[in-house]
C-alpha positions, 0 to 999 in steps of 0.5 A: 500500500501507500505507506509501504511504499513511502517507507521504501522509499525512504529507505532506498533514500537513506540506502543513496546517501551511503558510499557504495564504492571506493572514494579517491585518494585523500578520503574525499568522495568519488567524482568523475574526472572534472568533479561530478560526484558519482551516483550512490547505488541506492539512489541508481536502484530507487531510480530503476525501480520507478523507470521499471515501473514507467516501462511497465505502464507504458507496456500495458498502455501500448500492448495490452492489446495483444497480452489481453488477445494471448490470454483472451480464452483462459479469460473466457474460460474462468468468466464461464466457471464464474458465471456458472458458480463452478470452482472445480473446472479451474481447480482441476486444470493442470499447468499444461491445460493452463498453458493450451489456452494461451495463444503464444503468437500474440504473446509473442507479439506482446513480447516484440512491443515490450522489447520495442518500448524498453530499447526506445524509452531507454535509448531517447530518455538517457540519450537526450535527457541524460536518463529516464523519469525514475534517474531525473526524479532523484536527481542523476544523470547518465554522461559519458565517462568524459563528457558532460552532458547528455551521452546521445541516443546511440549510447543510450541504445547501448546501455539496453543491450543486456537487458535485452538480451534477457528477453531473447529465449535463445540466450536469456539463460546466459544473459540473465545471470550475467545481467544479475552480475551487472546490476550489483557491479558498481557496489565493487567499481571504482567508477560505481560503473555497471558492465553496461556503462562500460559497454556505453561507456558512460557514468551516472553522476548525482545532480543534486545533493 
């Protein structure tokens, strides 16, 4: 509920203002090369949170259609039993019959969407803003690691490529647990990078304190 949440909140926001990895020489926090300080991890995981949320939303608003038409006949099915006060045709199904009424073309369709808006959200928010609405809500930026500034959509772009990689069935079995191995890297980074900055070759750097 709404007071779980802004507990979370709070929390992840105290969890920011922690050093997550090694300050420079002389004890002093850890800036980029012309002094911008480096984005705490807390303050990067309250800030993929909300941008997970956002993408969510925008999944749902633009291909719920197809994710509706995927499940139309399992929601057809339990509105039947509903209509007809029988709890025992959805308590006797097994996985596979669950999975029979599913149209798997139009998930993949689903699927094609979702990928579609996380690489432009993504690729146009970081590259032109200089990060999505959950980095520009807590005041971070994506920049390249020797530039100010917005890094460009092509950076951008690149800073999805193992979060997408995730989503392809073919190799997610690799890919996710090095996207796990990727998400808790700038815990350990001198940079506070994760492999997918280093693909970018990019930084997030706090804008506010």
């Amino acid at each position: 509920d709404l007071a779980v949440a802004a507990r979370l909140w709070q929390r992840l926001a105290e969890v920011g203002q922690q050093p997550h990895a090694p300050a420079q020489a002389g004890g002093t926090e850890a800036t980029t090369a012309d002094g911008q300080p480096l984005a705490s991890y807390g303050l990067r995981i309250a800030a993929y949170l909300l941008d997970g949320l956002v993408v969510g939303l925008l999944n749902l608003l633009l291909g719920g259609w197809a994710l509706f038409l995927a499940m139309r006949d399992y929601i057809d099915f339990v509105l039947e039993a509903a209509t007809n006060n029988d709890p025992q045709a959805l308590e006797g199904l097994t996985v596979e019959e669950v999975m029979g009424f599913y149209d798997w073309g139009w998930y993949v369709a689903y699927l094609g969407i979702s990928l579609v808006i996380f690489a432009l959200y993504h690729s146009l928010m970081v590259g032109l803003k200089g990060g999505g609405v959950g980095k520009l809500a807590v005041g971070l930026r994506v920049r390249k690691v020797d530039t100010p500034g917005p890094p460009g959509v092509g950076a951008g772009f690149m800073r999805t490529l193992l979060p997408l990689a995730v989503a392809l069935p073919l190799i997610s079995w690799i890919a996710l647990p090095v996207y796990v191995l990727d998400l808790i890297w700038p815990l350990r980074d001198a940079k506070r990078q994760a492999w997918h900055d280093k693909i970018a070759g990019t930084v997030v750097v706090q804008t506010r304190r």
